[in-house]
ZADO-1210 file (C-alpha; in nm, 4 decimals, padded with zeros to 6 digits):
<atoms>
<atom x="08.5152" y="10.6000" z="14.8962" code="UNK" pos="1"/>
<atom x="08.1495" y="10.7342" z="14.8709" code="UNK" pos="2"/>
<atom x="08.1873" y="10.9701" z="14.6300" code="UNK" pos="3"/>
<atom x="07.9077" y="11.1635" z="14.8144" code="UNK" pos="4"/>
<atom x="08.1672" y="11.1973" z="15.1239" code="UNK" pos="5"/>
<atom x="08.4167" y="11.4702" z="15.0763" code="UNK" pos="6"/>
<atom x="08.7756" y="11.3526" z="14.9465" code="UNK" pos="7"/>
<atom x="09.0310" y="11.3374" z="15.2590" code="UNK" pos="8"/>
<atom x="09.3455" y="11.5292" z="15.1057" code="UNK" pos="9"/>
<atom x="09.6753" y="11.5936" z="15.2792" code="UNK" pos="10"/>
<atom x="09.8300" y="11.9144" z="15.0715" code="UNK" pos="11"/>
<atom x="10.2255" y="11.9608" z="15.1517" code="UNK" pos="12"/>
<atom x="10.3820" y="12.2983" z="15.0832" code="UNK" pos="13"/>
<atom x="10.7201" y="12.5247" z="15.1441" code="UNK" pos="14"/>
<atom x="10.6349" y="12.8808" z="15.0625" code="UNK" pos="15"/>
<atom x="10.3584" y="13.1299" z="14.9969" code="UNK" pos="16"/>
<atom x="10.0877" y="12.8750" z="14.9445" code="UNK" pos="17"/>
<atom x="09.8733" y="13.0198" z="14.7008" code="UNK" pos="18"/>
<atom x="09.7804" y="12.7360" z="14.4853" code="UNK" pos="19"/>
<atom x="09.6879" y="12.5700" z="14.8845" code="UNK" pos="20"/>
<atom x="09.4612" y="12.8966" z="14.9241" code="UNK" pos="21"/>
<atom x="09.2425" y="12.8666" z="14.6244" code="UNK" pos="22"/>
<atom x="09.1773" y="12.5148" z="14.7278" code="UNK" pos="23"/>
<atom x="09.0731" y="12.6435" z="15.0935" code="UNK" pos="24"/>
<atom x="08.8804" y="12.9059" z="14.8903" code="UNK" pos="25"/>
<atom x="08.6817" y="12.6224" z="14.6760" code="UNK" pos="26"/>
<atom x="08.5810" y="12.3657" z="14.9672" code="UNK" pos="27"/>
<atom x="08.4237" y="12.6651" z="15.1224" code="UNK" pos="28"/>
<atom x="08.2485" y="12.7765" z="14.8399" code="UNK" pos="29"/>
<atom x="08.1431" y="12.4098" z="14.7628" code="UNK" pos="30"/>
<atom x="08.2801" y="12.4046" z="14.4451" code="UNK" pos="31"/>
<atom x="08.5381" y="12.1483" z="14.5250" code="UNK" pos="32"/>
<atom x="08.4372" y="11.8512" z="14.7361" code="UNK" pos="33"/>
<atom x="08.7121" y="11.7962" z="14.9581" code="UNK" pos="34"/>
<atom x="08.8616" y="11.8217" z="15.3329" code="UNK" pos="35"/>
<atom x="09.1872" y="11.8993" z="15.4050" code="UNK" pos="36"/>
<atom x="09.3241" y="11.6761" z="15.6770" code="UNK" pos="37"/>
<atom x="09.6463" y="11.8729" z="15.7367" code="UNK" pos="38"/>
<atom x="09.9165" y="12.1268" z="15.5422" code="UNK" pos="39"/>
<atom x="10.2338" y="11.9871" z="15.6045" code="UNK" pos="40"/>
<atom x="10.5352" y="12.2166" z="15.5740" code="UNK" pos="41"/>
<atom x="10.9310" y="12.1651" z="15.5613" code="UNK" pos="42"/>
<atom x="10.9706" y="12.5851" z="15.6413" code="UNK" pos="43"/>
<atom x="10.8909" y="12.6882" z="15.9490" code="UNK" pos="44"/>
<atom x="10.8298" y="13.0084" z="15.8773" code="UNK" pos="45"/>
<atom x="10.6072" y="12.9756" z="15.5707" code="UNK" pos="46"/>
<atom x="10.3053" y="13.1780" z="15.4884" code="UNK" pos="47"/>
<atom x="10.1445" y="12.8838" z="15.3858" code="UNK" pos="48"/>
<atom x="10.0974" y="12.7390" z="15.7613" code="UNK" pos="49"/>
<atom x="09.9176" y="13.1068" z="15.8157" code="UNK" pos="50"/>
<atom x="09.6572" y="13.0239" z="15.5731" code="UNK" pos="51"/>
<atom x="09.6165" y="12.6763" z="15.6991" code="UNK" pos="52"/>
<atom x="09.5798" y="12.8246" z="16.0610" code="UNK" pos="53"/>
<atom x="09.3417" y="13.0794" z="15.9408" code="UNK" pos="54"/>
<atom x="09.1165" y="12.8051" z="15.7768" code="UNK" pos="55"/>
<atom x="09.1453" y="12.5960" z="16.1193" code="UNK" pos="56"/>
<atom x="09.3471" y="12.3240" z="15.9161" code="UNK" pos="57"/>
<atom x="09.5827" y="12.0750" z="16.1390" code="UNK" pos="58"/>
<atom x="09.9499" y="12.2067" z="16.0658" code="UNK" pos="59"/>
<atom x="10.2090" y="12.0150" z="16.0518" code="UNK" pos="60"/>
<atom x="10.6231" y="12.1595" z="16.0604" code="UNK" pos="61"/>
<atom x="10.8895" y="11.9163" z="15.9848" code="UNK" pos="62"/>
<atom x="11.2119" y="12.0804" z="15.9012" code="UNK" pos="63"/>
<atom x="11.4173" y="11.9399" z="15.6594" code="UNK" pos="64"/>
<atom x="11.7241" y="12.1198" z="15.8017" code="UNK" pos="65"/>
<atom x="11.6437" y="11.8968" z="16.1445" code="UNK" pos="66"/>
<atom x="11.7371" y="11.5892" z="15.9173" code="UNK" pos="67"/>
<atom x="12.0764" y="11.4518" z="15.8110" code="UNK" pos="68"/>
<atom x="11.9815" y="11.2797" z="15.4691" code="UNK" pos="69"/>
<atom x="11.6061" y="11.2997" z="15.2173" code="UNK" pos="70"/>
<atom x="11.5715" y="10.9232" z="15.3570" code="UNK" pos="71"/>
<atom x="11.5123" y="11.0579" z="15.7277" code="UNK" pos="72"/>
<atom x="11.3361" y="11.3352" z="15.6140" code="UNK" pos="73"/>
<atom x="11.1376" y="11.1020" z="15.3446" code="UNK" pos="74"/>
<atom x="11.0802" y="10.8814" z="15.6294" code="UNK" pos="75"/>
<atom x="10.9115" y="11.0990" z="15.8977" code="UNK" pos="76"/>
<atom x="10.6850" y="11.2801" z="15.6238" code="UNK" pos="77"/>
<atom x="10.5698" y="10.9489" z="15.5468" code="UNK" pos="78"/>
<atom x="10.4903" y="10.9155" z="15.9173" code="UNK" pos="79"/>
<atom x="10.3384" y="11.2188" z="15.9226" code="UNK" pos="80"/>
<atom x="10.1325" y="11.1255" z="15.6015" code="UNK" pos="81"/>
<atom x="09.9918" y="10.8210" z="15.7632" code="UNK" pos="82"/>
<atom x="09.8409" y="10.9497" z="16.0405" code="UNK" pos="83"/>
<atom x="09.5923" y="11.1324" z="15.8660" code="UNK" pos="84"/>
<atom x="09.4995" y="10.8927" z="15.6197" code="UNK" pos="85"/>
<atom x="09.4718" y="11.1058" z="15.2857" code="UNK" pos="86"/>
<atom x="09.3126" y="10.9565" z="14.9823" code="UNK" pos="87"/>
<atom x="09.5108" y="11.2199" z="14.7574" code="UNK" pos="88"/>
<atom x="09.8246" y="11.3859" z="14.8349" code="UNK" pos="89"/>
<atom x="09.8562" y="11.7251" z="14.7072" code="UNK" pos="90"/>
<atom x="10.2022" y="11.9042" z="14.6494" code="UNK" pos="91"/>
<atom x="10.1498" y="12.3046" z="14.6295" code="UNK" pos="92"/>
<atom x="10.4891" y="12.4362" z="14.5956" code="UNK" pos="93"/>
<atom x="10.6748" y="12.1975" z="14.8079" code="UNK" pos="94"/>
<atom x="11.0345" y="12.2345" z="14.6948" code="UNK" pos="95"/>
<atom x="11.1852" y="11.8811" z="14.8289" code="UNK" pos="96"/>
<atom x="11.3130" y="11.6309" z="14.5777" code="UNK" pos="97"/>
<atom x="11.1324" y="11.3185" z="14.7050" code="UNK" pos="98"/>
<atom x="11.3443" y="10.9555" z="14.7211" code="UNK" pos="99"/>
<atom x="11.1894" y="10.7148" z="14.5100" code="UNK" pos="100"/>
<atom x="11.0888" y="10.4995" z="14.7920" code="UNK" pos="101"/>
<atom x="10.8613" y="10.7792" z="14.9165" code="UNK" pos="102"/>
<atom x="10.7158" y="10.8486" z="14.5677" code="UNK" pos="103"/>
<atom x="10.7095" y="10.4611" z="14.4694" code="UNK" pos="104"/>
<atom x="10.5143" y="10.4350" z="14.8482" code="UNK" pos="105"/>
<atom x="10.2147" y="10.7030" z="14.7179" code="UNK" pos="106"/>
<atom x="10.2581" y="10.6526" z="14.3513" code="UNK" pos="107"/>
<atom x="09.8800" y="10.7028" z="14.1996" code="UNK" pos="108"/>
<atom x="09.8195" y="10.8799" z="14.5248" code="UNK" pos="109"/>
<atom x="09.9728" y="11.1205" z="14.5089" code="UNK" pos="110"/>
<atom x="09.9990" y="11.5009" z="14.2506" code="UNK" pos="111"/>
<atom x="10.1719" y="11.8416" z="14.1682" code="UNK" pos="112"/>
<atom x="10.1550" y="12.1063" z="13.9796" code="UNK" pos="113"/>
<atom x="10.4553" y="12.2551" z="13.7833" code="UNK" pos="114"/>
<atom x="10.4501" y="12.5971" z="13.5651" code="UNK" pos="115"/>
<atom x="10.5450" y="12.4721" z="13.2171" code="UNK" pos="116"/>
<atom x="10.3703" y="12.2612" z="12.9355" code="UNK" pos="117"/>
<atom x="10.5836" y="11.9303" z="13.0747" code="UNK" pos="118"/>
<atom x="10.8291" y="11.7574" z="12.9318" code="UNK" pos="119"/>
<atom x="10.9380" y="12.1158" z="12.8285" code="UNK" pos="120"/>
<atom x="11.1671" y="12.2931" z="13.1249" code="UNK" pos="121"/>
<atom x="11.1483" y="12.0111" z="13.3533" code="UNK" pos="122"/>
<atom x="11.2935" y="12.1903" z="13.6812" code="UNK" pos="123"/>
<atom x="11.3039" y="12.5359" z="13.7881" code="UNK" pos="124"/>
<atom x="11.3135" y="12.8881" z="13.6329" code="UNK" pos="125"/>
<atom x="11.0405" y="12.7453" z="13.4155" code="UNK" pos="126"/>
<atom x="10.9346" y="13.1291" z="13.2776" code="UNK" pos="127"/>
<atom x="11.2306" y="13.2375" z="13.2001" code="UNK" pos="128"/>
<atom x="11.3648" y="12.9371" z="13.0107" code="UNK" pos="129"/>
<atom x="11.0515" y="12.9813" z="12.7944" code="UNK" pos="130"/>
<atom x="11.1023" y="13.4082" z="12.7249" code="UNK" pos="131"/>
<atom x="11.4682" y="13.2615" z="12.6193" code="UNK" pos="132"/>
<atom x="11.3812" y="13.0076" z="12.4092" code="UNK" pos="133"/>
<atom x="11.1546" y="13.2519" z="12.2178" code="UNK" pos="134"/>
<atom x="10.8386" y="12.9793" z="12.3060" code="UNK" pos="135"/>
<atom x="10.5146" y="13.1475" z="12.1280" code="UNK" pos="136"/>
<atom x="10.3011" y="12.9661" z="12.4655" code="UNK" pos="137"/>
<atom x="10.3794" y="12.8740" z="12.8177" code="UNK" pos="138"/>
<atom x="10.1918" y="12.6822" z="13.0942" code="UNK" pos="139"/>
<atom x="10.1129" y="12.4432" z="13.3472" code="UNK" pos="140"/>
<atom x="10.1007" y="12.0991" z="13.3622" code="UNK" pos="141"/>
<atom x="09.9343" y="11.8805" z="13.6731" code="UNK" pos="142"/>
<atom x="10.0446" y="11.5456" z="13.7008" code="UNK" pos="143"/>
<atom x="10.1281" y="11.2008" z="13.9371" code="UNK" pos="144"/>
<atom x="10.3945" y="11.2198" z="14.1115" code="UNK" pos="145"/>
<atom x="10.6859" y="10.9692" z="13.9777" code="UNK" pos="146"/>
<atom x="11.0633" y="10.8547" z="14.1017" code="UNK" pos="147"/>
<atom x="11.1375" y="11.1108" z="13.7415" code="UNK" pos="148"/>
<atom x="11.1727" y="11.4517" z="13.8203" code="UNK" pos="149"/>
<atom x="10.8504" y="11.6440" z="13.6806" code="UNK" pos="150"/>
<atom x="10.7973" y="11.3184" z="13.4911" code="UNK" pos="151"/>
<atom x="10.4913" y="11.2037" z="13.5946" code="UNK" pos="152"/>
<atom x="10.1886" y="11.0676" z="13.3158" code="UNK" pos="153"/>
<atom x="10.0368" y="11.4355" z="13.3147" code="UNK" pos="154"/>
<atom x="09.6388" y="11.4565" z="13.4055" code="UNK" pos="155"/>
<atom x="09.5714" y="11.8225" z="13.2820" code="UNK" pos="156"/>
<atom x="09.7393" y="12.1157" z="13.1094" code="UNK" pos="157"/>
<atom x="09.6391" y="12.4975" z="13.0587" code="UNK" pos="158"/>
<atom x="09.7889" y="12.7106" z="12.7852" code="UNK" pos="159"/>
<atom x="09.8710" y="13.0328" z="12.8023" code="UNK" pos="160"/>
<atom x="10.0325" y="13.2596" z="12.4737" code="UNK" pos="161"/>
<atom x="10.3653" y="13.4439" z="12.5670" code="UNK" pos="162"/>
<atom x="10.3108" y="13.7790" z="12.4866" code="UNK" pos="163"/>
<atom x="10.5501" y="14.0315" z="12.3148" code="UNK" pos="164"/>
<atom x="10.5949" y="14.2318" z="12.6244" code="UNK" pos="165"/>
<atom x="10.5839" y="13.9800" z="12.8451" code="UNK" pos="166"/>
<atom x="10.8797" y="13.9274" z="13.1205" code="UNK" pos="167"/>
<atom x="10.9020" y="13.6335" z="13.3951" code="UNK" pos="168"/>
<atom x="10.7063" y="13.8254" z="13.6405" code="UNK" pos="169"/>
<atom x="10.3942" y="13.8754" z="13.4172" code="UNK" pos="170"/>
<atom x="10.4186" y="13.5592" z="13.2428" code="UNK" pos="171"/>
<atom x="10.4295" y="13.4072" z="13.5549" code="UNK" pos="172"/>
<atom x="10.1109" y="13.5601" z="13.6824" code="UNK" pos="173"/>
<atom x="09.9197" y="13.4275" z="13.4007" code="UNK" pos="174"/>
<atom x="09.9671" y="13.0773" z="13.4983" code="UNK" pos="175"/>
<atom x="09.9528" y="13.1884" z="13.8291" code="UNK" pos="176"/>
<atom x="09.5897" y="13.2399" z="13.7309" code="UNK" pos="177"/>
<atom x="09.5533" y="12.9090" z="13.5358" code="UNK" pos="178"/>
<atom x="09.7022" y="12.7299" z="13.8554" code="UNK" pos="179"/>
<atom x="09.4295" y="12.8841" z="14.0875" code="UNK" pos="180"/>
<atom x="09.1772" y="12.7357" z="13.8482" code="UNK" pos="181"/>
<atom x="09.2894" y="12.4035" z="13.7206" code="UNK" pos="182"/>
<atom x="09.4203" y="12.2442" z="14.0432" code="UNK" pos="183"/>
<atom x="09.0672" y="12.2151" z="14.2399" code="UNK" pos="184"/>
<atom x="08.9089" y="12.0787" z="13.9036" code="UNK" pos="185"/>
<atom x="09.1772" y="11.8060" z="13.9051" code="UNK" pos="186"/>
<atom x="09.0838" y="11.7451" z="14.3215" code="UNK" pos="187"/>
<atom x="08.7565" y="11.7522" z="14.2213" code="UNK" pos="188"/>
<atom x="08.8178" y="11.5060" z="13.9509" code="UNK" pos="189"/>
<atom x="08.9305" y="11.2643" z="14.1770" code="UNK" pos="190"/>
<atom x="08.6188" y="11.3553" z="14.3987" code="UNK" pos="191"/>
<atom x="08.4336" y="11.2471" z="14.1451" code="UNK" pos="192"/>
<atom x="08.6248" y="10.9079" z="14.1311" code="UNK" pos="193"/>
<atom x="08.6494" y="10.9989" z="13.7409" code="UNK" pos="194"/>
<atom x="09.0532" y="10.9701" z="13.7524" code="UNK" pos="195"/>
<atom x="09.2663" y="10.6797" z="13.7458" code="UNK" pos="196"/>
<atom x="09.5984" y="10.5770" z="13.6674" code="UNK" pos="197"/>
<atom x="09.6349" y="10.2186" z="13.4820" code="UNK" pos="198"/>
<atom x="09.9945" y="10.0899" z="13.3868" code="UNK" pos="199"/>
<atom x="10.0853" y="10.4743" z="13.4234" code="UNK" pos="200"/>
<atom x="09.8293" y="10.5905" z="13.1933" code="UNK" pos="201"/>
<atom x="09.5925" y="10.8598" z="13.2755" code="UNK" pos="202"/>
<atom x="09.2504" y="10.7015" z="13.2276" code="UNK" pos="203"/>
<atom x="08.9597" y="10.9764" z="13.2653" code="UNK" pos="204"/>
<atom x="08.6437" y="10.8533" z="13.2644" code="UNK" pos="205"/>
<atom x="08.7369" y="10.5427" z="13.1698" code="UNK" pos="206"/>
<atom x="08.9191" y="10.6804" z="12.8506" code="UNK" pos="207"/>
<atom x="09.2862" y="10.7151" z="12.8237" code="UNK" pos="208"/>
<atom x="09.4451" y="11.0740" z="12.8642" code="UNK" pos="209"/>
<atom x="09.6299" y="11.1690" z="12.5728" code="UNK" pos="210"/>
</atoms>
């Protein structure tokens, strides 16, 4: 890819979409060199396809309730995938447990975002598990997609201190606010061409991620 081209991205979501809005946000304000090709959703009524809508992005709906196993499903997002030929696929909150074929299919293609400082709380309820086990800092980690649940080799993560008064809600808005700003640097890492991933190592500018 010319690196001077903008980097074709397919971004795949299931709720809210915020995380998908801030990387709207950036391409306009030219601070992230990309083009969304299409949001693809598995809830139809998700506010996420608003914002793609309202940024004149190619929606796409495919219902996971409409299929009778993840392989079907699996199956036509790959389709769906295809057609728009993304360099990078970017998960923003899409709750679906991928099959390894799919992820094996995109592996090195394709990244998400998760709200703890990974391997820690692998999963959901990622805040509160941290509150409980009395954790002095919390996070995000952004990482490649792998068959291992939230096991991916990890490209970035953001610290944030857990705070005496803190509860989920307002922990979670802190790396709410870390997510908005470390996800577009990643996209525009790979922009850059300045990501790789060698024998599942992270290798950033041609050094290895540790």
């Amino acid at each position: 890819m010319n690196k001077e081209q903008p980097l074709p991205i397919v971004v795949l979501v299931s709720g809210g979409g915020s995380n998908l809005q801030t990387i709207i946000d950036r391409i306009e304000d030219k601070t992230l060199n990309a083009k969304i090709c299409a949001v693809i959703c598995n809830k139809p009524d998700a506010y996420g396809i608003e914002r793609a809508k309202k940024a004149a992005i190619p929606t796409e709906i495919i219902d996971h309730n409409q299929y009778d196993n993840r392989e079907s499903f699996d199956a036509e997002l790959t389709r769906c995938i295809e057609k728009y030929q993304p360099e990078l696929i970017v998960l923003a909150g899409f709750m679906r447990i991928l099959t390894d074929d799919f992820v094996n299919h995109f592996y090195g293609k394709m990244i998400n975002i998760h709200p703890s400082l990974l391997p820690k709380y692998r999963g959901l309820h990622t805040h509160k598990r941290a509150l409980e086990a009395g954790d002095s800092e919390h996070g995000l980690s952004i990482h490649y997609v792998s068959a291992e649940l939230d096991g991916g080799p990890v490209i970035l993560q953001k610290k944030v201190p857990i705070l005496k008064n803190d509860t989920e809600s307002s922990l979670a808005e802190r790396v709410l606010v870390q997510e908005h700003i470390a996800y577009p640097q990643v996209i525009q890492w790979f922009s850059q061409g300045r990501l790789q991933l060698i024998d599942n190592q992270v290798i950033f500018d041609k050094s290895a991620v540790h």
